[in-house]
KEGUNU-439898 format. One line per field, with one value per atom (N, C-alpha, C): residue number from 0; residue in one letter; atom name; x, y, z. Coordinates in steps of 0.2 Angstrom, whole numbers. Layout:
<nodes>
i = NUM,...;
aa = A,...;
at = CA,...;
px = X,...;
py = Y,...;
pz = Z,...;
</nodes>
This chain:
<nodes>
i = 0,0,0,1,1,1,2,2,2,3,3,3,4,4,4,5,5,5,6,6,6,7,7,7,8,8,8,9,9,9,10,10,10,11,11,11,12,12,12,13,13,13,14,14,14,15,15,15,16,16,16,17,17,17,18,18,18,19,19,19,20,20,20,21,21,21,22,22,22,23,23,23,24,24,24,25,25,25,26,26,26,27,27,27,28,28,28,29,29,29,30,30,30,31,31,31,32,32,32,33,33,33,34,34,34,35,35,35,36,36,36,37,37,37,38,38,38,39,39,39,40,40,40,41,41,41,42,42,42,43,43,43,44,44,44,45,45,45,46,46,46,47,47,47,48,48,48,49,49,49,50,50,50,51,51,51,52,52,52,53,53,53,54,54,54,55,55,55,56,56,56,57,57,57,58,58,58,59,59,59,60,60,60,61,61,61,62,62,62,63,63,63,64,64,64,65,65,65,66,66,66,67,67,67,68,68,68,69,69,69,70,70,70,71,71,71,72,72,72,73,73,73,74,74,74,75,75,75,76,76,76,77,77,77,78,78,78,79,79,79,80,80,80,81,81,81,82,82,82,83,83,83,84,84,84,85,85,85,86,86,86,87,87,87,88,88,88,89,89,89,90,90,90,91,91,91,92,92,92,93,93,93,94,94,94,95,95,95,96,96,96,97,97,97,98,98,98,99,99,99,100,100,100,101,101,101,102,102,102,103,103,103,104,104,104,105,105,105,106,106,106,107,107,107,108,108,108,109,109,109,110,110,110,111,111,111,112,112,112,113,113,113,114,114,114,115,115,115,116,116,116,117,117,117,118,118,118,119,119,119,120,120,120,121,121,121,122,122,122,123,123,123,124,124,124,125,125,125,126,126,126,127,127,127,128,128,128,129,129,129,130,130,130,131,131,131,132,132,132,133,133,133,134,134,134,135,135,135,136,136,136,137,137,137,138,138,138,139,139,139,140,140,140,141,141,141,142,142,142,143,143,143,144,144,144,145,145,145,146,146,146,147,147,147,148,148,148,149,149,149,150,150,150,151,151,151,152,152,152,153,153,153,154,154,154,155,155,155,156,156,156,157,157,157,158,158,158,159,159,159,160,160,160,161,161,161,162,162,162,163,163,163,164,164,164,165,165,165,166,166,166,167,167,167,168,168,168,169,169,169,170,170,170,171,171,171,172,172,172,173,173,173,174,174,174,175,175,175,176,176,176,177,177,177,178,178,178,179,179,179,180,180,180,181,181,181,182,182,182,183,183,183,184,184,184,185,185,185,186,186,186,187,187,187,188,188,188,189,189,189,190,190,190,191,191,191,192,192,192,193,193,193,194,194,194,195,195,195,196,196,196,197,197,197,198,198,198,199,199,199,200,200,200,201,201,201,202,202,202,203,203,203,204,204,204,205,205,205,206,206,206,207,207,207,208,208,208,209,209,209,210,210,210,211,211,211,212,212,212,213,213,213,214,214,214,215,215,215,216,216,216,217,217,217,218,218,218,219,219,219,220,220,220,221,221,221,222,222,222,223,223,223,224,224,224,225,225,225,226,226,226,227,227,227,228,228,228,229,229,229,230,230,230,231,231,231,232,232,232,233,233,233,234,234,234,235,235,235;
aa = X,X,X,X,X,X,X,X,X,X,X,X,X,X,X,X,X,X,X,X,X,X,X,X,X,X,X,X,X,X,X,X,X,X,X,X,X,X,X,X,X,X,X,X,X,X,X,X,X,X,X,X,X,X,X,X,X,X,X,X,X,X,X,X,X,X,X,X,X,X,X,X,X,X,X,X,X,X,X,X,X,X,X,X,X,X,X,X,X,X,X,X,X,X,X,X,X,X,X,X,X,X,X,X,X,X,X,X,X,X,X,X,X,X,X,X,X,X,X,X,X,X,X,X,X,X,X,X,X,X,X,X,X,X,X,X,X,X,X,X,X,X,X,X,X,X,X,X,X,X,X,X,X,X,X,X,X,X,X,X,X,X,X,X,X,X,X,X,X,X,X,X,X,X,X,X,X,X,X,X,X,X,X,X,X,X,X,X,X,X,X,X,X,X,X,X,X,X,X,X,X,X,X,X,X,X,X,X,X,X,X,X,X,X,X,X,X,X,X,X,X,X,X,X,X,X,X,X,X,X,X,X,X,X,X,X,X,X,X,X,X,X,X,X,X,X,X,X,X,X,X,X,X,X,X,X,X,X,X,X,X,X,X,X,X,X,X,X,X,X,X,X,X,X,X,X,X,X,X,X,X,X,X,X,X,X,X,X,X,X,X,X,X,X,X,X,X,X,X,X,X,X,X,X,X,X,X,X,X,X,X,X,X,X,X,X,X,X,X,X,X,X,X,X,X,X,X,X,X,X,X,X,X,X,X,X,X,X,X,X,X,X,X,X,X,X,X,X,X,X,X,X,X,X,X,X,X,X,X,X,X,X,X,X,X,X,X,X,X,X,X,X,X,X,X,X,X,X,X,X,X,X,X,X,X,X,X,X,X,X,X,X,X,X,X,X,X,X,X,X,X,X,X,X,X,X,X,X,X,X,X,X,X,X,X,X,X,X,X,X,X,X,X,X,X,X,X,X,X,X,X,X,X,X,X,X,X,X,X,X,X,X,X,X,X,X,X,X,X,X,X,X,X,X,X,X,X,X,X,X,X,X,X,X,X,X,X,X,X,X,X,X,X,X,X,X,X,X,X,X,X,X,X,X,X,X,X,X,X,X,X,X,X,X,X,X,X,X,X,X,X,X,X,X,X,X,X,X,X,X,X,X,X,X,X,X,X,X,X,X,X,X,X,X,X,X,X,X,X,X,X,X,X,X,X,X,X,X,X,X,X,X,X,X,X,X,X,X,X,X,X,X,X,X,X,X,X,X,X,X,X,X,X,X,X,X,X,X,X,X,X,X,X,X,X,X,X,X,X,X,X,X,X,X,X,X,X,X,X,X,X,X,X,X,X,X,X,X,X,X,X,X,X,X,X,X,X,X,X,X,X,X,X,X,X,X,X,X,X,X,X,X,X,X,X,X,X,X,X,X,X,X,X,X,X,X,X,X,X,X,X,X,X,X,X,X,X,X,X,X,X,X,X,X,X,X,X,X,X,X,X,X,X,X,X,X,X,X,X,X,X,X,X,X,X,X,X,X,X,X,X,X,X,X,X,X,X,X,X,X,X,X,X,X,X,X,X,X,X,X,X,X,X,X,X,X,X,X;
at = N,CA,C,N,CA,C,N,CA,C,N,CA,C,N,CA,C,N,CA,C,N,CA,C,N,CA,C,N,CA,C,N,CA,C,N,CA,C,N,CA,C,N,CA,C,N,CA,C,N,CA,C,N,CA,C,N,CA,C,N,CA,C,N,CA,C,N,CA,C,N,CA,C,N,CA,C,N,CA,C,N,CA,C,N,CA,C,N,CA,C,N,CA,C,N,CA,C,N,CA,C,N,CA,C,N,CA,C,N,CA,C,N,CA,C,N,CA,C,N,CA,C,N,CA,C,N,CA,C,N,CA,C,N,CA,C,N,CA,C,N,CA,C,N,CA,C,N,CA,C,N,CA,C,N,CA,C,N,CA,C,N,CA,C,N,CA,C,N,CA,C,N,CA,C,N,CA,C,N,CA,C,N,CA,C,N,CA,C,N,CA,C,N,CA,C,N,CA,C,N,CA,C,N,CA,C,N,CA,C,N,CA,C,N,CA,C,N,CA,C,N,CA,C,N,CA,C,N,CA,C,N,CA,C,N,CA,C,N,CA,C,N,CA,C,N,CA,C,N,CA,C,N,CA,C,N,CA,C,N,CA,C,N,CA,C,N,CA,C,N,CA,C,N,CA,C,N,CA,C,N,CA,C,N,CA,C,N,CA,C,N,CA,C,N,CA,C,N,CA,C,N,CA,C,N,CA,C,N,CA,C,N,CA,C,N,CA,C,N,CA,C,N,CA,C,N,CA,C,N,CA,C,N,CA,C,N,CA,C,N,CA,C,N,CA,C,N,CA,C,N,CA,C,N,CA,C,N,CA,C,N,CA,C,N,CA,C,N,CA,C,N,CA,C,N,CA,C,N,CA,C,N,CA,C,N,CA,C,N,CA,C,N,CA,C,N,CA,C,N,CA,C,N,CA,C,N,CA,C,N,CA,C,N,CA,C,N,CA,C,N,CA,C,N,CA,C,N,CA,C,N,CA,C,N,CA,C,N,CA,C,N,CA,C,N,CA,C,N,CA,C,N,CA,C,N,CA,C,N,CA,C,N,CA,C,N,CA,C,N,CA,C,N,CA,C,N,CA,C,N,CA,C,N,CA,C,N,CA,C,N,CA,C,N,CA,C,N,CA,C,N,CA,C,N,CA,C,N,CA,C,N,CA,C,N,CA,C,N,CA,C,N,CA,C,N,CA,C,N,CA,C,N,CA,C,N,CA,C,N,CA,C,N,CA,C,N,CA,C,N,CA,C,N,CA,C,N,CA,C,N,CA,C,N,CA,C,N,CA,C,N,CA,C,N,CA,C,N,CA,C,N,CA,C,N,CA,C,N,CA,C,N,CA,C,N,CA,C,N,CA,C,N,CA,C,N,CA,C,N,CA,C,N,CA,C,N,CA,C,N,CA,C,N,CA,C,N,CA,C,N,CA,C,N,CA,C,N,CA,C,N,CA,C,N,CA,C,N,CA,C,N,CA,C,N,CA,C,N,CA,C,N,CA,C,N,CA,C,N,CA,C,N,CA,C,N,CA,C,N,CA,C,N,CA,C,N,CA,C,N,CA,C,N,CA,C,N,CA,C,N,CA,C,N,CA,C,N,CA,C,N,CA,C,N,CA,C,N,CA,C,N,CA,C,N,CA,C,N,CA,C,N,CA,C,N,CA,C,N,CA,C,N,CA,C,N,CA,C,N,CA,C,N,CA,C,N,CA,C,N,CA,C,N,CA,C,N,CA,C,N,CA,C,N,CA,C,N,CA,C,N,CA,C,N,CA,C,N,CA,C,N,CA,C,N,CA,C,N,CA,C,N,CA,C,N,CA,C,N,CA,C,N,CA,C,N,CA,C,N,CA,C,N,CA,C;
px = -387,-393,-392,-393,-391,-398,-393,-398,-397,-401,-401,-405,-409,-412,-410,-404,-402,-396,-393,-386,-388,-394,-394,-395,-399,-399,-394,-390,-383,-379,-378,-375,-377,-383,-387,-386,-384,-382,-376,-371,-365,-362,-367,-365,-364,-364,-361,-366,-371,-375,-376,-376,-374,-380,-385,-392,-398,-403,-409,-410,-413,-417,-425,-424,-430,-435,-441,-447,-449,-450,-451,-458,-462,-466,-466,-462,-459,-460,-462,-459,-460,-463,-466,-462,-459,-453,-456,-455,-453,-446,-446,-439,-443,-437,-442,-437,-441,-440,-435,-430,-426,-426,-424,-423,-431,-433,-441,-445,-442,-445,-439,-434,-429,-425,-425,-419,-424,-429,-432,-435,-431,-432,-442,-442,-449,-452,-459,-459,-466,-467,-472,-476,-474,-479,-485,-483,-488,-493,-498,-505,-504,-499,-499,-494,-489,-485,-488,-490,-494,-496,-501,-505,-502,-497,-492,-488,-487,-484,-487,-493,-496,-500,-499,-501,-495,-488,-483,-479,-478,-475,-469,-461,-456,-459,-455,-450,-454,-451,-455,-452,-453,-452,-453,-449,-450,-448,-451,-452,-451,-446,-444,-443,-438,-436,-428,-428,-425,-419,-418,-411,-412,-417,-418,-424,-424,-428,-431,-439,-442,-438,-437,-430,-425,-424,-419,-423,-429,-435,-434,-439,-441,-436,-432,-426,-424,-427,-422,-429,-436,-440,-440,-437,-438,-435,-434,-433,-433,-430,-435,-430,-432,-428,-430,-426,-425,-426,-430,-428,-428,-425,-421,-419,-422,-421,-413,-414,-408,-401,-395,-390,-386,-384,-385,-389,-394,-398,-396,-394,-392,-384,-384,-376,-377,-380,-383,-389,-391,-394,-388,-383,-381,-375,-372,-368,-371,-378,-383,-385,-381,-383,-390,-391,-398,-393,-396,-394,-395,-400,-402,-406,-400,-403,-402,-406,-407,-408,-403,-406,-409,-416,-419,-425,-430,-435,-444,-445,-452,-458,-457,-461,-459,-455,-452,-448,-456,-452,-454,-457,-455,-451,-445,-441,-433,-433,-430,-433,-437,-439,-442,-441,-446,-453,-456,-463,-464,-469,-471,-462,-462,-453,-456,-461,-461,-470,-470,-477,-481,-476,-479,-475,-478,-474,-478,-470,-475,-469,-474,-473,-477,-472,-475,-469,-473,-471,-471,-479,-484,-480,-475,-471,-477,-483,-490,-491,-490,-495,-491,-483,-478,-482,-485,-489,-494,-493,-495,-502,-505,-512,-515,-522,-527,-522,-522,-519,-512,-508,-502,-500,-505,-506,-508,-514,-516,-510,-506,-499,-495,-496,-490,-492,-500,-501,-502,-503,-502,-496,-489,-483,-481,-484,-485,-486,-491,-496,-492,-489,-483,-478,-472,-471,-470,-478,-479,-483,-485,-488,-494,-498,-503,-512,-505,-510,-504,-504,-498,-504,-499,-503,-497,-500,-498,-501,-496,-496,-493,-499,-499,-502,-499,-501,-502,-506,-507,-510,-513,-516,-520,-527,-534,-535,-538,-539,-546,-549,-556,-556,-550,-550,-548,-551,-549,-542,-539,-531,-528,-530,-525,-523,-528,-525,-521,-520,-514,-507,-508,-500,-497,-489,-486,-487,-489,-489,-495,-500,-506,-509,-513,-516,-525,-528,-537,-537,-541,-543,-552,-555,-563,-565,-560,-564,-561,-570,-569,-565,-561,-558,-549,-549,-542,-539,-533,-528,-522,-519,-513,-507,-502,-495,-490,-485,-480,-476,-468,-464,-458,-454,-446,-441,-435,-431,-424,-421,-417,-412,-405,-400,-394,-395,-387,-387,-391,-391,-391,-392,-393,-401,-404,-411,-412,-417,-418,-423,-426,-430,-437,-443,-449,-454,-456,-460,-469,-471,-477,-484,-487,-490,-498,-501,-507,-511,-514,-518,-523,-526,-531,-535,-540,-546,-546,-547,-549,-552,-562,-562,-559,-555,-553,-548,-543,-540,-541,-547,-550,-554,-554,-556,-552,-547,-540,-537,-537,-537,-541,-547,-553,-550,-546,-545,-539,-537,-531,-534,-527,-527,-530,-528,-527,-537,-536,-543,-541,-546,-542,-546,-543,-547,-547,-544,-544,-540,-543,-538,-539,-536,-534,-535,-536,-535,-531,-527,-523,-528,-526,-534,-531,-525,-525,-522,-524,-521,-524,-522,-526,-522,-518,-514,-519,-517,-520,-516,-518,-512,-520,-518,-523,-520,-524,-520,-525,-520,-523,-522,-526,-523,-525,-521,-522,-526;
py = 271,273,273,278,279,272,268,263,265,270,268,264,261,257,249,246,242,242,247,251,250,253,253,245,241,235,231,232,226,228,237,239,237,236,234,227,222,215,214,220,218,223,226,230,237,240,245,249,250,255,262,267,273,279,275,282,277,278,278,275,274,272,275,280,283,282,283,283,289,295,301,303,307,309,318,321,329,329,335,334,327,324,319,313,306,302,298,292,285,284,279,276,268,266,260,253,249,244,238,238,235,230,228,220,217,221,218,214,218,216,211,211,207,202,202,199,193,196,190,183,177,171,170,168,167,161,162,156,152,147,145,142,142,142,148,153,161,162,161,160,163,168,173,170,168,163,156,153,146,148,151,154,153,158,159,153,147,142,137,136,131,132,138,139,139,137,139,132,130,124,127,123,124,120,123,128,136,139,147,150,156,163,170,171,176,182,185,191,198,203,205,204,200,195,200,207,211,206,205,201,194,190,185,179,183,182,173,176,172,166,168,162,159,159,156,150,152,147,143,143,141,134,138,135,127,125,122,116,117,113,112,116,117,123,121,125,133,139,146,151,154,158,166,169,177,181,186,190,197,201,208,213,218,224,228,227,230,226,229,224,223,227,227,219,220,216,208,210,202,200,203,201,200,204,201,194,193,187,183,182,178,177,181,181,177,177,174,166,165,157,157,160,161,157,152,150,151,153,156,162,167,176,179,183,183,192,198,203,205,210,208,212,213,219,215,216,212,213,220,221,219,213,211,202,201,193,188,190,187,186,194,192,191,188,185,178,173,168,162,159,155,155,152,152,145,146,138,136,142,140,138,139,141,137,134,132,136,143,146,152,159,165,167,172,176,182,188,193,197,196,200,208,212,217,224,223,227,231,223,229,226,221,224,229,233,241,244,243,246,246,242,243,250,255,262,263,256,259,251,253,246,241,246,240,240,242,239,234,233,229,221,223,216,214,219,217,213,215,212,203,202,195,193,195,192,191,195,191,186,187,182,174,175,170,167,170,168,164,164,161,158,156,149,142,139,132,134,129,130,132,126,124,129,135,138,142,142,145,152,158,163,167,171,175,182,186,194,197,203,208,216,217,228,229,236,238,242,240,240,249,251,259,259,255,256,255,254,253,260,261,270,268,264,262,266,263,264,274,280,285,288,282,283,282,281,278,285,281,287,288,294,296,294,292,291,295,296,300,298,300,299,300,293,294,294,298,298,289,289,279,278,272,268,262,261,254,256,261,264,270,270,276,277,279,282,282,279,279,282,288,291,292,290,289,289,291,288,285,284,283,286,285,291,288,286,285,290,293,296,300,304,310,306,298,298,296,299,300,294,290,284,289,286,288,289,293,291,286,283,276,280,276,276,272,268,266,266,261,260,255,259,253,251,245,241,238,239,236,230,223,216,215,221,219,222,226,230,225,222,217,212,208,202,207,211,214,213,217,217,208,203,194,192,195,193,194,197,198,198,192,187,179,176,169,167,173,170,173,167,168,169,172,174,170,166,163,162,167,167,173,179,185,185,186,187,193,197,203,204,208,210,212,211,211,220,222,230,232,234,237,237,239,239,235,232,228,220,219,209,207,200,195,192,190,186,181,174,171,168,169,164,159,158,152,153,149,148,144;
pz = -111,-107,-100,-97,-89,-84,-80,-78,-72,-65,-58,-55,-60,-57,-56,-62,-60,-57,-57,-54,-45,-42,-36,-33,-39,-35,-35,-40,-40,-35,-34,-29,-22,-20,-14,-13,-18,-19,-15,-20,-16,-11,-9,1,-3,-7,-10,-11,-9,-12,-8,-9,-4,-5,-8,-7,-7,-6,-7,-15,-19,-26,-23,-27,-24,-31,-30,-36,-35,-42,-41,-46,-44,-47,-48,-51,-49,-42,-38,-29,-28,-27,-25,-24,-20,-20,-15,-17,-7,-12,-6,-9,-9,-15,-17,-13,-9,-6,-10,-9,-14,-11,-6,-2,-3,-1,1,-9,-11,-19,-22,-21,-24,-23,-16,-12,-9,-6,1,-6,-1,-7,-8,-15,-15,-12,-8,-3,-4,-7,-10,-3,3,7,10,6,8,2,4,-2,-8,-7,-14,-18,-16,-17,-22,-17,-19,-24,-26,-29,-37,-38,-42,-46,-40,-41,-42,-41,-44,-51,-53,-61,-67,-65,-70,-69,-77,-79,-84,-86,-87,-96,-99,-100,-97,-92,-91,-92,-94,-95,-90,-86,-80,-86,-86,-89,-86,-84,-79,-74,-76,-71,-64,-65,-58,-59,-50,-48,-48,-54,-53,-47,-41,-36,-38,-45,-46,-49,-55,-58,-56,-50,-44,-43,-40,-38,-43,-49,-52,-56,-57,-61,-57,-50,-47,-49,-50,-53,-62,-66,-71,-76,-83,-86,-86,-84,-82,-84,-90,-94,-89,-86,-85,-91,-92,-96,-94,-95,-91,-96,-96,-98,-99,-91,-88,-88,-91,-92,-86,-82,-73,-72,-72,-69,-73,-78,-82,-77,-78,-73,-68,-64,-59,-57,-60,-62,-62,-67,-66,-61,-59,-52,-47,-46,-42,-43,-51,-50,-54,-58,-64,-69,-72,-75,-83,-84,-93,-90,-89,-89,-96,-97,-106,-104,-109,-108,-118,-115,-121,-120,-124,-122,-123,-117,-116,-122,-126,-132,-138,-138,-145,-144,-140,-141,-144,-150,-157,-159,-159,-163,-158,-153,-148,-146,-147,-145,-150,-151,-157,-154,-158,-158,-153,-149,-145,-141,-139,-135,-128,-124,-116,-116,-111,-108,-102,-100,-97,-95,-93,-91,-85,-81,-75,-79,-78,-80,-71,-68,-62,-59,-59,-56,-59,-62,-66,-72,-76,-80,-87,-86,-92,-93,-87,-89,-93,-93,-97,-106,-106,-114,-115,-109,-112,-115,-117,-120,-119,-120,-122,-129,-132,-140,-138,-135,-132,-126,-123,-119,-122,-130,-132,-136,-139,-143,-139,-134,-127,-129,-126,-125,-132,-137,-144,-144,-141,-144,-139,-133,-127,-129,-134,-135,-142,-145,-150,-146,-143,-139,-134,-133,-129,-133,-129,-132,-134,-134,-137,-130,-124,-118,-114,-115,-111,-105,-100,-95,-92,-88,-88,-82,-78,-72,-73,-74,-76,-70,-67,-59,-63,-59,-62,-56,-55,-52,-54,-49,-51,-51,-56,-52,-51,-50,-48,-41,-39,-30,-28,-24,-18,-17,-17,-15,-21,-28,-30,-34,-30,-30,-26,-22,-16,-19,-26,-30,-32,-29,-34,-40,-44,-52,-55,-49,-50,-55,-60,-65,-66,-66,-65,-75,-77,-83,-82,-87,-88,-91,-93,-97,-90,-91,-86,-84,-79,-77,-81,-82,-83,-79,-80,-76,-79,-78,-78,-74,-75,-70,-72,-71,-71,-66,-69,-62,-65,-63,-61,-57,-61,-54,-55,-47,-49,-40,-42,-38,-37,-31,-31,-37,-39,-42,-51,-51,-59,-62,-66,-67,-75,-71,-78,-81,-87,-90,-87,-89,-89,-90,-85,-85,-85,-91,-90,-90,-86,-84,-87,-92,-93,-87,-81,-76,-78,-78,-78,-75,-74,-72,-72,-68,-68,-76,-75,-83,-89,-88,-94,-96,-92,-94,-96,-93,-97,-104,-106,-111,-117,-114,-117,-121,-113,-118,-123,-122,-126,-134,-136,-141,-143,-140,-138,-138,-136,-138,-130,-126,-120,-118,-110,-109,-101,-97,-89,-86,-83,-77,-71,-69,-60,-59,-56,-51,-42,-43,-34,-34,-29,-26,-19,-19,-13,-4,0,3,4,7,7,3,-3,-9,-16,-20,-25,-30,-28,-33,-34,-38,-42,-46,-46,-51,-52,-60,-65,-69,-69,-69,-80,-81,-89,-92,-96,-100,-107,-112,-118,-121;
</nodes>
């Protein structure tokens, strides 16, 4: 399967990358910030940071875990397993000193994880929405909620569409239900084109809607002060 998504960033790792990674919606394209989302170390002294960090205890589970960013942190206080779609990105992970990078697919980790394996996940970089529907999204944290503890805590981000921000996104799609959207988009390197990415966006309540019929309970979201993105924080 053609990957430019993890082909541009291992190539931007090692000095080699020769075009833009663009995010495309038909005409429509930015180019997507590779350093800024992958490279720059995480800094637990920037509130959004902290934030993150003081809700996640080891064994964890970085769950699109990219070039490892998060998992590099984390791992230097604790157990923190990477897991990674892209097999680019598992190599790169470990070039970089990831110490347990796993490739593996974020909607089937029952049958890659034992049960009660992890005391907590950060699943950040709105790949929840990747559940494509309301009952895809609760499948997610029901297999979530399969392997963690019982007192597992968890860090989930999406974008609100009930913010004016968020029809400023690329692939942005207007749904009639309330506190729901739609996100379509690609990527596409130097002329090689990944698949179709589609995005179910959530509402703060539609997601605590969504745990309610989960193991998980939401206790705390943040919101971005310019943007329409959030991180919500749960527990078990």
């Amino acid at each position: 399967m053609s990957d430019p998504f993890g082909r541009a960033i291992r190539d931007h790792y090692h000095g080699e990358q020769t075009g833009p990674l663009w995010q495309f919606d038909g005409e429509d394209r930015q180019e997507h910030p590779i350093e800024q989302f992958y490279f720059e170390p995480f800094d637990p002294t920037t509130p959004e940071e902290e934030w993150i960090a003081r809700r996640l205890r080891g064994p964890l589970l970085d769950v699109g875990a990219g070039a490892g960013r998060d998992t590099l942190h984390f791992q230097r206080q604790f157990e923190a397993v990477g897991l990674e779609h892209s097999r680019q990105l598992v190599t790169l992970m470990e070039e970089r000193g990831v110490e347990k990078a796993r490739h593996g697919d974020m909607f089937a980790l029952p049958e890659q994880f034992d049960p009660d394996r992890f005391e907590s996940a950060l699943v950040r970089g709105t790949q929840l929405a990747l559940g494509k529907s309301m009952a895809g999204v609760r499948e997610f944290l029901d297999d979530l909620a399969t392997v963690t503890t019982p007192g597992a805590t968890a860090v989930v981000d999406c974008y609100d569409p009930t913010d004016e921000a968020a029809a400023d996104l690329l692939g942005h799609r207007e749904d009639s239900a309330v506190g729901l959207a739609f996100r379509v988009m690609n990527f596409e390197y130097v002329g090689d084109f990944g698949e179709t990415l589609l995005f179910r966006l959530l509402s703060p309540d539609r997601l605590r809607e969504a745990a309610e019929q989960t193991a998980w309970t939401v206790t705390e979201t943040r919101h971005s002060a310019d943007s329409s993105y959030y991180m919500t924080a749960l527990d078990k």
